[in-house]
N, C-alpha and C positions, 0 to 999 in steps of 0.2 A: 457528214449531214447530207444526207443523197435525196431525200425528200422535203418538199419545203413547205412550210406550214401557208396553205392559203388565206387565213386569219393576221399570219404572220404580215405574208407579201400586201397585205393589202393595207395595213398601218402603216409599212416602210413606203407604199407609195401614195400617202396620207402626209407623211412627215414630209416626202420628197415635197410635195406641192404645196407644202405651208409654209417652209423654208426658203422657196422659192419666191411666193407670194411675199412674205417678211424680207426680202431680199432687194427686190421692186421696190416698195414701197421706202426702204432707206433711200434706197438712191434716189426719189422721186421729192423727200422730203430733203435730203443736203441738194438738190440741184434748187428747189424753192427757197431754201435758206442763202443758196450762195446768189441767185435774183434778186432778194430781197438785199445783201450786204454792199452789192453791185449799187441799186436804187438810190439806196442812201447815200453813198459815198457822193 
């Protein structure tokens, strides 16, 4: 596959940066949940 579909590359760097975004956001949500378990204790 010596040519690469520019349609193609441009969903895969679509998908790179939503996964990345969904990536963040996990961590950003269990570091709020483990403050929050800390708080209470």
């Amino acid at each position: 596959m010596t040519a690469i579909d520019p349609e193609l590359e441009r969903h895969r760097r679509t998908w790179i940066g939503f996964t990345r975004l969904i990536k963040y956001a996990i961590v950003i949500i269990v570091i709020i949940l483990v403050g929050m378990a800390i708080f209470l204790l």
